[in-house]
C-alpha positions in Angstrom: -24.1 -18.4 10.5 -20.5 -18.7 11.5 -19.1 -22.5 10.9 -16.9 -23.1 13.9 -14.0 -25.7 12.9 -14.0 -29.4 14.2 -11.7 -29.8 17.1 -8.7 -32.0 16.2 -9.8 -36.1 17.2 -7.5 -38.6 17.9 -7.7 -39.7 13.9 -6.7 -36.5 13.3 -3.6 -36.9 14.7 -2.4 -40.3 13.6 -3.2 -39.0 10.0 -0.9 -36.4 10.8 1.5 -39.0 12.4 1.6 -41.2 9.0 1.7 -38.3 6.8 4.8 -36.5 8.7 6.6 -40.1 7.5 5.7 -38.9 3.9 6.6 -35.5 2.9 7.1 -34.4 -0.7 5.3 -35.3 -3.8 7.8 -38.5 -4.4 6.3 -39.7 -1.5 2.6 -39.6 -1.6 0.2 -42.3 -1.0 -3.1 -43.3 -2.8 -6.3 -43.2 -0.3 -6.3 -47.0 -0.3 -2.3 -46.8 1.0 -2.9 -43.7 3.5 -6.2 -45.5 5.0 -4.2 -48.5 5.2 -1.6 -47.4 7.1 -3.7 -45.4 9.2 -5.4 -48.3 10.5 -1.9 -49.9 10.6 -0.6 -47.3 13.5 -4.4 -47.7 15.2 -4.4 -51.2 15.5 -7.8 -51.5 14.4 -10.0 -50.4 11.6 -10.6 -47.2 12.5 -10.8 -45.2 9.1 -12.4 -45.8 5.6 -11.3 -43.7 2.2 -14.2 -41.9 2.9 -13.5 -40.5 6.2 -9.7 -40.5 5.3 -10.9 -37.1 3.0 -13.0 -35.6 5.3 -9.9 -35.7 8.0 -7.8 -34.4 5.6 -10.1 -31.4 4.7 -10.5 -30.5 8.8 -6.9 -30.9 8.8 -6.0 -28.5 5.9 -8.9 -26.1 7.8 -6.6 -26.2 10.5 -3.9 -24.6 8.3 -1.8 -28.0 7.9 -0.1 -28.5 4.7 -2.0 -32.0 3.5 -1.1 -32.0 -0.4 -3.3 -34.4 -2.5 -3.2 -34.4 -6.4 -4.2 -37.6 -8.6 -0.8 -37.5 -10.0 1.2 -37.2 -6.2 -1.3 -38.8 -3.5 -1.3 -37.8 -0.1 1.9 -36.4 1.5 2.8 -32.9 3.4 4.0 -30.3 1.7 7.9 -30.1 1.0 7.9 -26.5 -0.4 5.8 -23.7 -1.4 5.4 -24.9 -4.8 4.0 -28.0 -3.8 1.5 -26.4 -1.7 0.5 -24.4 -4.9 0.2 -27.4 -6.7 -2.6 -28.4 -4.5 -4.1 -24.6 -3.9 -3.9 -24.8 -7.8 -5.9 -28.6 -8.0 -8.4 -26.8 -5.2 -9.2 -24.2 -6.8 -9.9 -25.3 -10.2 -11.7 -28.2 -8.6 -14.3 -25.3 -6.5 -14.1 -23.6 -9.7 -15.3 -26.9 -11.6 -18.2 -27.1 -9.6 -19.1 -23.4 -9.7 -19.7 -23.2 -13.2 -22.0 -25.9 -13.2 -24.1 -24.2 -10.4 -23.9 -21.0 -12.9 -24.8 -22.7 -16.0 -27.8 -25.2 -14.2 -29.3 -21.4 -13.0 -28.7 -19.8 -16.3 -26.5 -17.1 -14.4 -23.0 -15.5 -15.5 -19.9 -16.3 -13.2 -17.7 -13.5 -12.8 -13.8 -14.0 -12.5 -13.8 -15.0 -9.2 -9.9 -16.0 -9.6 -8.9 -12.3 -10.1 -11.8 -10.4 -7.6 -10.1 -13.5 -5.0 -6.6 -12.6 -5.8 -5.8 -15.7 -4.6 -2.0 -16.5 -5.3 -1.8 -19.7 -6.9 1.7 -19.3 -9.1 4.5 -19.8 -7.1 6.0 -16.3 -6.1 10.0 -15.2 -7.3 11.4 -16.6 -4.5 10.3 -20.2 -4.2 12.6 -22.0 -5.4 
């Protein structure tokens, strides 16, 4: 079954609005700050911290750079090595939760990081 992505709501895009005002890692907001100032811009409670991460994973299904570590908080992506930093959080997060799905079935996990060849160091020419 093919999972088509959410279209883009108006929440959508005042998330987007408040995080174009916070770009780079210096920058980044908790949940609490973000939701706040979501709801800020809206005028009205419109988001809670629990929708707040389900925007921002239709959002970064879209292809838009929405960085979130526990260290930064939410802001947009400044460079390529801040994007990695997030692909890099992603990852070992899925990765995380795979291993306990292998171990709870008593099944071996191959190294899905290498068969992915998913890029998460930052190439030579980031800066």
């Amino acid at each position: 079954m093919i999972k088509t992505l959410p279209s883009l709501t108006r929440k959508h895009h005042l998330l987007l609005a408040v995080l174009t005002r916070h770009v780079g890692a210096a920058n980044g907001l908790s949940a609490r700050q973000l939701t706040f100032l979501v709801n800020q811009v809206a005028g009205q409670s419109l988001i809670s911290e629990r929708e707040l991460r389900h925007l921002v994973t239709d959002l970064r299904s879209h292809g838009h750079h929405v960085c979130a570590t526990p260290e930064s908080g939410y802001h947009m992506a400044a460079n390529e090595a801040e994007l990695l930093i997030t692909c890099r959080f992603l990852f070992d997060r899925g990765m995380t939760g795979l291993r306990q799905v292998a171990a709870m079935r008593r099944v071996s996990l191959p190294d899905l990081a290498g068969q992915l060849r998913i890029p998460l160091e930052p190439s030579e020419e980031t800066p």
